[in-house]
N, C-alpha and C positions, 0 to 999 in steps of 0.2 A: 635599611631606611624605613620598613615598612615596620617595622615595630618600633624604630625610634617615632616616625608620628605617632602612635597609638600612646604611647608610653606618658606623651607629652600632652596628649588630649586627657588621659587619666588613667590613676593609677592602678592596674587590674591584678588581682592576685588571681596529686591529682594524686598499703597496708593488709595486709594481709585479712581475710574473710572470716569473719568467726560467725557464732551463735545469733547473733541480733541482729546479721546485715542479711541474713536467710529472707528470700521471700515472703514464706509463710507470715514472717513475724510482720512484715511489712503491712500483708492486707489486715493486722489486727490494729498496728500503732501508726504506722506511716504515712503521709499523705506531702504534697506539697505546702499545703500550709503547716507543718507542723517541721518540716526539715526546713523551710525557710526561717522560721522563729526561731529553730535552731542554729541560724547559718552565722557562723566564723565574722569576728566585726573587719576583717583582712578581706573576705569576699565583696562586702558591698560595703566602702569604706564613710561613704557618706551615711547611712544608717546604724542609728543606735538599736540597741535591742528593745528597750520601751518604742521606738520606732515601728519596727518590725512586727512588733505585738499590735501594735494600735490599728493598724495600715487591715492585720488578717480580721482584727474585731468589727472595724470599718465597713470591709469590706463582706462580711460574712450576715452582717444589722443591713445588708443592702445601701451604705450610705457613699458618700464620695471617699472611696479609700487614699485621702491627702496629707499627708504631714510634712513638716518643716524638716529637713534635714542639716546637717554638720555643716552645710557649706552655707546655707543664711536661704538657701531657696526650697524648693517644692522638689517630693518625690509622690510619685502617685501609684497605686497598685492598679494595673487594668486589667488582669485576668486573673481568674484563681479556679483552677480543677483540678481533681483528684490527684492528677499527677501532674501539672501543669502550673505554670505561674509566668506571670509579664508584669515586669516594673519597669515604670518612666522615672530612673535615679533621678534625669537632671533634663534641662530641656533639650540637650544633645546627646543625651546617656540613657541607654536600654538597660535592661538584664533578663532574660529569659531561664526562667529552670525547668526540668522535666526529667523525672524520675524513670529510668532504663532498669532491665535485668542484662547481666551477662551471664546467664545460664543457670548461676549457683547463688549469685545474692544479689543485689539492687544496687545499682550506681548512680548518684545524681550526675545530672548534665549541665554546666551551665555556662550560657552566651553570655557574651556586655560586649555592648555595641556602641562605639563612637564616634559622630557625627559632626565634624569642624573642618569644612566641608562637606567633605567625603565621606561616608558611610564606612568604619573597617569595621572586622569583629576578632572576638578572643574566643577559645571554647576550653571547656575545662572540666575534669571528670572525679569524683569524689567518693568515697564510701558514702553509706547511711549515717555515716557519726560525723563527717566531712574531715575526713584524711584523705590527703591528695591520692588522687592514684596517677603513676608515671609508669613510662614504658608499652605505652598502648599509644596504639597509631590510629588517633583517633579519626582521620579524614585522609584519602588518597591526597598525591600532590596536586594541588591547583594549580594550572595555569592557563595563561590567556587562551590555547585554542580549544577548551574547552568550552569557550563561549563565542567562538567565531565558525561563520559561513562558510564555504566553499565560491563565492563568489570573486571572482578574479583570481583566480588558482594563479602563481605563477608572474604575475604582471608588475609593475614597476608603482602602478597608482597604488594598489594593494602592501607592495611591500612598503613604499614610502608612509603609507597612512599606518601602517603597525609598526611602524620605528615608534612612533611616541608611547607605543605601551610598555614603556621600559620602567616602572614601578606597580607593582600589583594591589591594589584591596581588594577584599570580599567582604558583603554583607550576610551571616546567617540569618538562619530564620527556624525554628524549634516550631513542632505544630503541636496542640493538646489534644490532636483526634489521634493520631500515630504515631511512632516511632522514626520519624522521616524528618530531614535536615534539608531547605532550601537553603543552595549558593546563589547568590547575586552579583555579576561582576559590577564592582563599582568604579573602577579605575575613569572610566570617560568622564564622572562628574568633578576627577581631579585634572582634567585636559582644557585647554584655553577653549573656543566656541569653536575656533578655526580648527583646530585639533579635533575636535566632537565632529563635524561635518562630516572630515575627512575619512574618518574610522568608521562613524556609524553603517553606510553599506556592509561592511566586512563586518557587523557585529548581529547576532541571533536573537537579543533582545530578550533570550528566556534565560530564567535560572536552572540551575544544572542540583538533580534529587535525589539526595541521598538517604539511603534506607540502614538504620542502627540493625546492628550484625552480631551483638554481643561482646564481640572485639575493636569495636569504631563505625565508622560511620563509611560503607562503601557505595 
């Protein structure tokens, strides 16, 4: 269920290592704005690549990095570092990139996040050239009591208020100072008010931090 909402909010689209995905080569050619100008029109389907180029010159000339996108509306660039990047696709639609090593060559990373109520995310892992890369477990499994108390161990109030978290979303969140991945549970903001009352005791109220490991995000 929890990818068919996603799916429906919008349409989100991870090869072997050679010469060019080598670090070294990175800190000569690489950067985020230069892999996002290069990015696949299947990753961010609402941006054109005259898009994409405008948004980094935009943004680079210090001016408002906004252009009209595919869909008739506004996408906006709000961060650009070295290895980092934050686009506002849509006014419910994120994208976050940020450039990883695994050891032996450089992986881009990237979130899109959407927001129709509920906050979900997707994350998704790439060569330097953007060939998917599969088979890497890129985040432990999430679930709800990793974002709940110990408050009422045991009780009937507590168990009855956790019967409604019987569907999961999570919010990521990518930072451009580290290699670290905040989880956000968002499920309460898909729960009725009367539902949110009930749960919130039982819930931690923090996101849960994940540090990139080469191999995923643990």
């Amino acid at each position: 269920m929890r990818s068919l909402f996603f799916s429906v909010v919008i349409a989100f689209c991870l090869c072997p290592a050679n010469a060019q995905d080598a670090v070294p080569a990175f800190k000569r050619l690489h950067d985020a704005a230069s892999v996002f100008i290069d990015m696949p029109r299947d990753v961010a389907i609402m941006l054109t690549d005259d898009n994409r180029k405008e948004m980094v010159d935009l943004f680079t000339n210090k001016k408002e990095a906004k252009v009209q996108n595919l869909s008739g509306g506004e996408s906006k660039l709000l961060e650009l570092a070295h290895t980092y990047l934050k686009l506002q696709l849509a006014e419910q639609n994120t994208l976050e990139l940020k450039i990883l090593t695994d050891g032996s060559r450089l992986v881009i990373c990237v979130v899109q996040t959407a927001c129709a109520p509920v906050c979900d995310s997707r994350i998704s892992l790439y060569t330097i050239r953007w060939e998917p890369i599969t088979g890497v477990e890129l985040l432990p499994q999430l679930l709800a009591a990793k974002f709940l108390n110990n408050r009422g161990m045991g009780s009937d109030a507590r168990r009855n208020a956790l019967a409604s978290l019987d569907i999961h979303f999570f919010r990521y969140e990518l930072n451009a100072k580290n290699d670290k991945l905040k989880v956000y549970y968002t499920t309460p903001s898909y729960l009725s008010s009367g539902e949110v009352m009930r749960v919130a005791p039982f819930l931690t109220g923090k996101p849960v931090t994940l540090q990139w490991k080469f191999d995923g995000f643990k």
